[in-house]
VOGU-3710 file (C-alpha; in Angstrom, 3 decimals, decimal comma):
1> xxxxxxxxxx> 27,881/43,595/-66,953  26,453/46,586/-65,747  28,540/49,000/-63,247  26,445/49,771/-59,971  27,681/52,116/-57,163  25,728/51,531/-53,380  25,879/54,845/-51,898  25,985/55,705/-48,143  24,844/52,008/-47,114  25,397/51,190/-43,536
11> xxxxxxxxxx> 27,644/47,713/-44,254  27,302/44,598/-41,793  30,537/42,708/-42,258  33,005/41,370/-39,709  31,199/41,658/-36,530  30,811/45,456/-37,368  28,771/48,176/-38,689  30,352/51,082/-41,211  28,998/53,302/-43,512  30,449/53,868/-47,030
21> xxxxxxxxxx> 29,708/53,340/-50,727  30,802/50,270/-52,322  31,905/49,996/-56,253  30,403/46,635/-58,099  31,839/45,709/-61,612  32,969/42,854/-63,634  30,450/40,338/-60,650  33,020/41,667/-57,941  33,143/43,859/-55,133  35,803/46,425/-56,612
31> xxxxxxxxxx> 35,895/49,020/-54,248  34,931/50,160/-50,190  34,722/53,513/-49,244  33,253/56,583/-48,127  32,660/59,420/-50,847  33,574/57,028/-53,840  33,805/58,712/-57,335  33,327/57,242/-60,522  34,192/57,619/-63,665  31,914/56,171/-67,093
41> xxxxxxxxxx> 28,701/54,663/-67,163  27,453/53,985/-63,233  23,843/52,702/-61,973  23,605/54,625/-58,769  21,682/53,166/-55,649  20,756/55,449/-53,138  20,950/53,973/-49,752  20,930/55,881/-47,385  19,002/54,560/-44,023  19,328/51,354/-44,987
51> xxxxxxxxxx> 21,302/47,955/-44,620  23,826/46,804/-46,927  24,296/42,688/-46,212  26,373/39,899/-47,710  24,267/37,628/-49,429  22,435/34,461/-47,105  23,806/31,826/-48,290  21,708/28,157/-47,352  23,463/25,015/-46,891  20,597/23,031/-46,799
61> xxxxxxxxxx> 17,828/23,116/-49,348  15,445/20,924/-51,352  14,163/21,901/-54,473  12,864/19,046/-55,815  14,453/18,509/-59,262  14,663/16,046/-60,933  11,363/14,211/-60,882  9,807/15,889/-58,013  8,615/18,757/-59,821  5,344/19,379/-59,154
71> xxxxxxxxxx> 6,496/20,469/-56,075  9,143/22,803/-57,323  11,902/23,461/-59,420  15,499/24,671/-59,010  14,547/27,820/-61,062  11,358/28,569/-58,911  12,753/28,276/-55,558  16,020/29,845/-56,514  13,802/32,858/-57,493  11,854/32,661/-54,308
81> xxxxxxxxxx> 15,270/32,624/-52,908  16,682/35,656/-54,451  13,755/37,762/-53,202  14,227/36,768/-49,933  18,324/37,886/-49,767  19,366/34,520/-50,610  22,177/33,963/-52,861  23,741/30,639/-52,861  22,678/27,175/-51,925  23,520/24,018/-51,162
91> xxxxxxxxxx> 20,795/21,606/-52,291  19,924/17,927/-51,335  20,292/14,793/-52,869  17,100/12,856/-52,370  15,473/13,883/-55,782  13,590/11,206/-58,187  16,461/9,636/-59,129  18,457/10,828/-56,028  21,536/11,915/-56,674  23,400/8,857/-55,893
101> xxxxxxxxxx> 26,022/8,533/-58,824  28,380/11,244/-60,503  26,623/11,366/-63,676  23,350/12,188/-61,513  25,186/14,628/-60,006  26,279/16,404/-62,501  23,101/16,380/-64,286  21,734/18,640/-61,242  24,858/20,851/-62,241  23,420/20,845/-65,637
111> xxxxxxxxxx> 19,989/22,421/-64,706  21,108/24,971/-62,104  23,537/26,348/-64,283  20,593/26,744/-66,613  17,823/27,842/-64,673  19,033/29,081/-61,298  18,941/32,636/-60,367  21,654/32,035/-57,248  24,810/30,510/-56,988  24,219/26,651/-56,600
121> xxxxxxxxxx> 26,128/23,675/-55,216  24,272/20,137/-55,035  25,280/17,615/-52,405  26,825/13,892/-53,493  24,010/11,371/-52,085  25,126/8,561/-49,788  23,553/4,980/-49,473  23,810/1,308/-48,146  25,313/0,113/-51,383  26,997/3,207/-53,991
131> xxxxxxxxxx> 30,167/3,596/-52,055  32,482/3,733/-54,700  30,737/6,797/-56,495  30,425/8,685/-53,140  34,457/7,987/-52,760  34,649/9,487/-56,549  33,624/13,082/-55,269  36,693/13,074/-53,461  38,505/14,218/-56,889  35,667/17,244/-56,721
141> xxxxxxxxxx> 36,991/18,654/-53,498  37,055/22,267/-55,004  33,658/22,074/-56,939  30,881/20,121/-54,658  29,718/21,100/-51,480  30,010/17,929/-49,438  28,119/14,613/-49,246  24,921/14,373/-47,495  24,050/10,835/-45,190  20,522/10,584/-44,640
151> xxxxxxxxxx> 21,162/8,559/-40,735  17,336/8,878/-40,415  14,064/10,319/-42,247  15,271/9,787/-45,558  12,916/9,088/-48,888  14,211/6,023/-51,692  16,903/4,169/-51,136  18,773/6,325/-48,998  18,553/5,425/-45,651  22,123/4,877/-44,642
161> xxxxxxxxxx> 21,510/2,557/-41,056  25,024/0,072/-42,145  27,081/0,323/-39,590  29,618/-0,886/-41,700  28,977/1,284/-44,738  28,920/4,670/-42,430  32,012/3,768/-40,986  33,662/3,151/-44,659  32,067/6,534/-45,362  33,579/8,753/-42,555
171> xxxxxxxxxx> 37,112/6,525/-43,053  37,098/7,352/-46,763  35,486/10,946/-47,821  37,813/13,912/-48,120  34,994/16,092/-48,364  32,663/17,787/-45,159  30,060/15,183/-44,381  26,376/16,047/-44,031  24,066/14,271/-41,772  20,282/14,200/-40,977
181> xxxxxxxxxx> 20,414/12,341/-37,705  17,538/10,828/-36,635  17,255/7,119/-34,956  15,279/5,131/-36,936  14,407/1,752/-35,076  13,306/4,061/-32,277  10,952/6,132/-34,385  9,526/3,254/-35,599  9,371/1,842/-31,536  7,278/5,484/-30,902
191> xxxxxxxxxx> 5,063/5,442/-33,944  3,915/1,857/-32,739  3,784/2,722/-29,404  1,521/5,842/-29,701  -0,537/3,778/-32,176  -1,386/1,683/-30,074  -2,103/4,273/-27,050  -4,312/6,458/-29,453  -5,269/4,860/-32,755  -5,755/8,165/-34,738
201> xxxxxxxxxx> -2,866/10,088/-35,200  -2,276/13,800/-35,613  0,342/16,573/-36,594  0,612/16,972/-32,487  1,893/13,518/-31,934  4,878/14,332/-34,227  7,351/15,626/-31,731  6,121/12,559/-29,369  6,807/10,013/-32,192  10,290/11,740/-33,155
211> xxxxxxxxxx> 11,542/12,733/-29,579  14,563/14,241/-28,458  15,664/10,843/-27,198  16,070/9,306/-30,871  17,826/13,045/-32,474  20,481/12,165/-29,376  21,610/8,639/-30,489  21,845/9,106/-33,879  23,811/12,542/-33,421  25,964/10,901/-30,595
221> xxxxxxxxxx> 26,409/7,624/-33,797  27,857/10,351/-35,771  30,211/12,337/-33,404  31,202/9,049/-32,371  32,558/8,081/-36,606  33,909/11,131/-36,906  36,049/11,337/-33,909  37,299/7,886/-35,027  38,498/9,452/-38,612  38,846/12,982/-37,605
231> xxxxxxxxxx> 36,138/13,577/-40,306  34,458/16,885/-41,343  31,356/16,366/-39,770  28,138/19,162/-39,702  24,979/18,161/-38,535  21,923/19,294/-39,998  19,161/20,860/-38,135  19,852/20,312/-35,063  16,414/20,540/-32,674  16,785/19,303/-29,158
241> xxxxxxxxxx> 18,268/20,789/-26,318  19,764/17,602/-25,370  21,913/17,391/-28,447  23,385/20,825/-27,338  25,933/18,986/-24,559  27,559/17,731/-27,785  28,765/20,537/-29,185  31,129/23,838/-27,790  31,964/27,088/-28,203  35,670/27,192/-27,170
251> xxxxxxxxxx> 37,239/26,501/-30,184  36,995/28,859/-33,448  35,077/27,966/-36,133  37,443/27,761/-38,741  39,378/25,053/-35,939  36,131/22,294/-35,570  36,217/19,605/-37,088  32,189/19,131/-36,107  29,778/21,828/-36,877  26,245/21,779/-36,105
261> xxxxxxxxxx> 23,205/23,766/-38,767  20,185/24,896/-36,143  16,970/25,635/-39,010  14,682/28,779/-38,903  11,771/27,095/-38,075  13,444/25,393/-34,922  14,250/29,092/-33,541  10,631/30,303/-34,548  7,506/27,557/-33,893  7,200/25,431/-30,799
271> xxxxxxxxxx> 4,998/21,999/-30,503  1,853/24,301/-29,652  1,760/25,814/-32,647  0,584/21,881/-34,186  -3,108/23,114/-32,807  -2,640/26,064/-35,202  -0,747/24,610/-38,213  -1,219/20,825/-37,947  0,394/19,804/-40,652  1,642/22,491/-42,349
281> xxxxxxxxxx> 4,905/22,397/-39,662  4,773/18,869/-39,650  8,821/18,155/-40,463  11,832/15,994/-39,938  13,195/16,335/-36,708  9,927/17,493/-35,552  9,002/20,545/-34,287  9,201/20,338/-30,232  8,527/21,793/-27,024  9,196/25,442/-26,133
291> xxxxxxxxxx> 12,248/24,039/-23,879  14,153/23,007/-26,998  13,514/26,496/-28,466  15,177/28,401/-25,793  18,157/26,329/-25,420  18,425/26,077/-29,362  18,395/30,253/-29,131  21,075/30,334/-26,354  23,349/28,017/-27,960  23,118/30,196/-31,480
301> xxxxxxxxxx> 24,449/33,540/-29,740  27,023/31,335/-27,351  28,530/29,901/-30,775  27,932/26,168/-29,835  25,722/26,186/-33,129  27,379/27,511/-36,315  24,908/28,376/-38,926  21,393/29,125/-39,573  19,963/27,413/-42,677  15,790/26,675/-43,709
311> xxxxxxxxxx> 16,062/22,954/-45,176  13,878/24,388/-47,456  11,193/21,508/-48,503  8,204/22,241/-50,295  4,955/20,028/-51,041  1,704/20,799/-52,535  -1,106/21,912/-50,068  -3,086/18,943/-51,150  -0,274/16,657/-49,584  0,328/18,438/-46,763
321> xxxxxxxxxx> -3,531/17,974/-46,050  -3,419/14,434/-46,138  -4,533/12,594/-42,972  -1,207/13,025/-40,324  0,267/9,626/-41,326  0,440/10,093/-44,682  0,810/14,009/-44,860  4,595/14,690/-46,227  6,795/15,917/-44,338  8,702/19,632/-44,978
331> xxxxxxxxxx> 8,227/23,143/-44,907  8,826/25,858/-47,824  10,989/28,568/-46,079  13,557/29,890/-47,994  11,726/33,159/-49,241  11,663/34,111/-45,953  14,276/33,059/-43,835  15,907/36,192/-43,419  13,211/38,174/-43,245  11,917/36,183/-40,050
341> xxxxxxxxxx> 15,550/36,796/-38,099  14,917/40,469/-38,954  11,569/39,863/-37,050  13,920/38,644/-34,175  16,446/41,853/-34,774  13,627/43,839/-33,989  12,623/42,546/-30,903  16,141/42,442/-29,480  16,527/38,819/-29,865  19,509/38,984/-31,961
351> xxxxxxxxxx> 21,619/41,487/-33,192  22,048/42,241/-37,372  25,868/41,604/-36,692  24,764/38,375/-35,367  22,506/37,251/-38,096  24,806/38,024/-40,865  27,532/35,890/-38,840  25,375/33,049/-38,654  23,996/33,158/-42,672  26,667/34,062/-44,367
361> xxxxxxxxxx> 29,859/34,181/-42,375  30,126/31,034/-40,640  28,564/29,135/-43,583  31,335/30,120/-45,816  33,835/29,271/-43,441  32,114/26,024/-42,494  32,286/24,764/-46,153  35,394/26,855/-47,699  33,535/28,666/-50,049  35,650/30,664/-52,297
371> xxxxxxxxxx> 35,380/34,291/-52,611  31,778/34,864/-50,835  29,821/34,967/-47,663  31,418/39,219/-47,119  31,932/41,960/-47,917  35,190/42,489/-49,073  36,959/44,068/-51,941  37,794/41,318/-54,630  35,286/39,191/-53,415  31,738/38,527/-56,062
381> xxxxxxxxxx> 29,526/40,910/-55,402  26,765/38,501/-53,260  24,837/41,528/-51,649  21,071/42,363/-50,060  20,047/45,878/-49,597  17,445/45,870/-46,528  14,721/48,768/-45,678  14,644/48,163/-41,537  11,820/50,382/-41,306  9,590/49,063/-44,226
391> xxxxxxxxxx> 7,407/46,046/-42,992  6,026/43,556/-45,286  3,181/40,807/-44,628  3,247/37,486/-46,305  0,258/36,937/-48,478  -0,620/34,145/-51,287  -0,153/36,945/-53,552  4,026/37,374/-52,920  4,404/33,916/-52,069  7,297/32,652/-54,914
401> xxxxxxxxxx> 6,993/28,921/-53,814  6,013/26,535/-56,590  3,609/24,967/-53,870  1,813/28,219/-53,455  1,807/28,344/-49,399  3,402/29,391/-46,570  3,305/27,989/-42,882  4,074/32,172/-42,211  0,829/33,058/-44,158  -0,285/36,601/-42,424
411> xxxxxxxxxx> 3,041/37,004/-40,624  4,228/40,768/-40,681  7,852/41,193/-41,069  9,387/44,520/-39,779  12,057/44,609/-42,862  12,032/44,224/-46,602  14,434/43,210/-48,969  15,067/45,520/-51,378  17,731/44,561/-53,504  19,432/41,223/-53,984
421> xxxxxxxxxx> 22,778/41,668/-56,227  24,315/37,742/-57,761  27,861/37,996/-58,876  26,825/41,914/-59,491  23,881/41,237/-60,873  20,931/42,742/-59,361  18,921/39,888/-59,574  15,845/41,282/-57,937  15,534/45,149/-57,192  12,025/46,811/-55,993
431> xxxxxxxxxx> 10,148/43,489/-55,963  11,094/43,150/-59,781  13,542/40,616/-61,312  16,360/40,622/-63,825  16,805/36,889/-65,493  19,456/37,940/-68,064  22,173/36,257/-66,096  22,186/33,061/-63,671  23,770/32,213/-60,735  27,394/30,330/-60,955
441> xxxxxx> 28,474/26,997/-59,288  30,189/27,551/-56,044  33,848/26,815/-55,716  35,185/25,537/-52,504  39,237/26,518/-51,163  39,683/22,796/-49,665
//
């Protein structure tokens, strides 16, 4: 392992802003200080006018492997992701197979400790009828993120919509429960409905079809279980504003026992952006009005939403640009997720403390990750170096996705990444990467 010293960075950790050099060796964070001196062989990194992070880490990602890989695989995305400040993830279990038994599971294990450039955890899949193997993961408390319930939107088997099997689920699991909450039976009652109104269907029906009526019941369903158990509940990508009235801000983080994910693309497009993008924004929960934006963006800075994740989900263009009903659902993201709330920084939306709180912070608090998600001494060395004054535009040529596009084609971001350190590793330095070493499998304090 090489020794690197960070010299004059200006640190954001702790709801704070400092300036002094920090010491990486041996994957750690060794040593925090002004005017540091060291002894032996050092790689020094001037960096001086610029921003010294803790790693994003994503708890909600898919990157498409096993069987899905024409899409993408764990090692391209988790490259996109290190060039974008990224370094850890939680992936999602609806592969081809899904992840719906240990031995799948740990197969996913098995290629990200392989292939994948960040740290890695992979979510135990839940369905109507593999309850016994989701109840297994309770013996992995320390070394798997959580299990994921897909209430709505899902893709195989793994719909979860038994009452009875949810409520075995949320009785049973030890571990923080994941949920993508959307109503079924009443998407299906607005997809027939606007049929029938308009016959051809496009990307701006979406939002209509998948309303803020159907996110609310099935996000109410799962308060509702988890109150009953006192289950570790976090909902996933949250998108209305009428889901907000189920979720505070007065207690502290590390205190709820529900926590709620709002997704990058929820704080940045709006349902008129469809005209624009059509499909390419086309996602699950939908894209909505310009009403849901704002009151997703107040309820981020007044705490009553936790973290800021991408779910990451990348197709090929040529099935995005199928006709709306049949166009896949899912954006790719996760190159440039902090990047875009930089863009916000700059325009006084949010403040760097803020961000860092919100994509690295809270999500290692939310899900008990050992040893990462600050800046501290003794903790692995997770880091991004940022330029604030050095834009960057997104073009096909620095896209990383597998699928080749970006629904942020053209965008100019105000910031670039410069360095992206893994378990003091500099990963990716100066738009040039280092694959000697791979990312390690996250370990959880539960």
């Amino acid at each position: 392992m090489k020794t690197y010293l960070i010299k004059d960075a200006c640190i954001i950790n702790d709801s704070k802003r400092s300036y002094a050099d920090v010491l990486i060796k041996n994957n750690r964070i060794e040593r925090i200080g002004p005017g540091l001196n060291v002894k032996g062989s050092v790689i020094e990194i001037n960096a001086q006018h610029q921003f010294l992070l803790p790693g994003v880490i994503d708890d909600q990602v898919h990157f498409r492997e096993p069987g899905l890989t024409h899409k993408a695989t764990i090692y391209t995305e988790a490259k996109a992701a290190v060039a974008g400040g990224v370094t850890s993830f939680m992936e999602m279990p609806n592969t081809n197979p899904p992840a719906l038994t240990q031995e799948l599971l740990e197969q996913k294990y098995e290629i990200g400790k392989r292939t994948a450039l960040a740290n890695y955890s992979f979510f135990m899949g839940a369905s109507n009828d593999n309850y016994e193997q989701v109840m297994q993961t309770n013996k992995k408390k320390n070394d798997v993120c959580g299990v994921k319930i897909f209430m709505g939107s899902s893709t195989g088997n793994m719909l979860v919509d038994n009452s009875l099997v949810l409520d075995k689920v949320f009785a049973g699991s030890e571990l923080l429960i994941a949920t993508h909450c959307e109503e079924e039976r009443m998407i299906r009652e607005n997809f027939e409905k606007r049929k029938k109104e308009k016959g051809n269907l496009t990307a701006a029906d979406h939002p209509i079809i998948r309303n803020e009526e159907e996110c609310f019941e099935s996000s109410f369903k799962a308060i509702q279980f988890a109150k009953k158990y006192n289950s570790r509940l976090h909902i996933l990508h949250i998108s209305t504003e009428k889901e907000l009235q189920l979720f505070g801000n007065m207690i502290p983080l590390k205190d709820k026992r529900i926590t709620a994910e709002v997704c990058v693309h929820h704080l940045h497009f709006t349902a008129d952006d469809y005209e624009r993008l059509g499909n390419q924004i086309k996602c699950n929960p939908a894209i909505k009005s310009a009403n849901n934006k704002d009151a997703l963006w107040k309820a981020l800075l007044d705490n009553r939403l936790d973290v800021i994740a991408t779910d990451h989900a990348p197709h090929t263009w040529e099935e995005k640009n199928e006709p709306y009903e049949k166009a896949h659902a899912g954006l790719p993201l996760v190159q440039h997720s902090l990047s875009l709330m930089l863009h916000y920084v700059k325009e006084g939306r949010i403040s760097l403390e803020k961000v860092v709180e919100k994509m690295s912070h809270a999500v290692a608090d939310c899900f008990q990750i050992k040893d990462r998600g600050y800046i501290h001494e003794g903790y692995f060395a997770d880091l991004v170096l940022i330029d604030m004054n050095e834009s960057q535009t997104v073009t096909k040529q620095n896209i990383l996705y597998k699928c080749g596009w970006s629904p942020l084609e053209g965008f100019r971001f105000p910031a670039t990444i410069k360095n992206t350190f893994v378990n003091g590793h500099m990963v990716y330095g100066n738009a040039m990467f280092d694959e000697s070493q791979f990312g390690h499998r996250l370990q959880f304090t539960r």
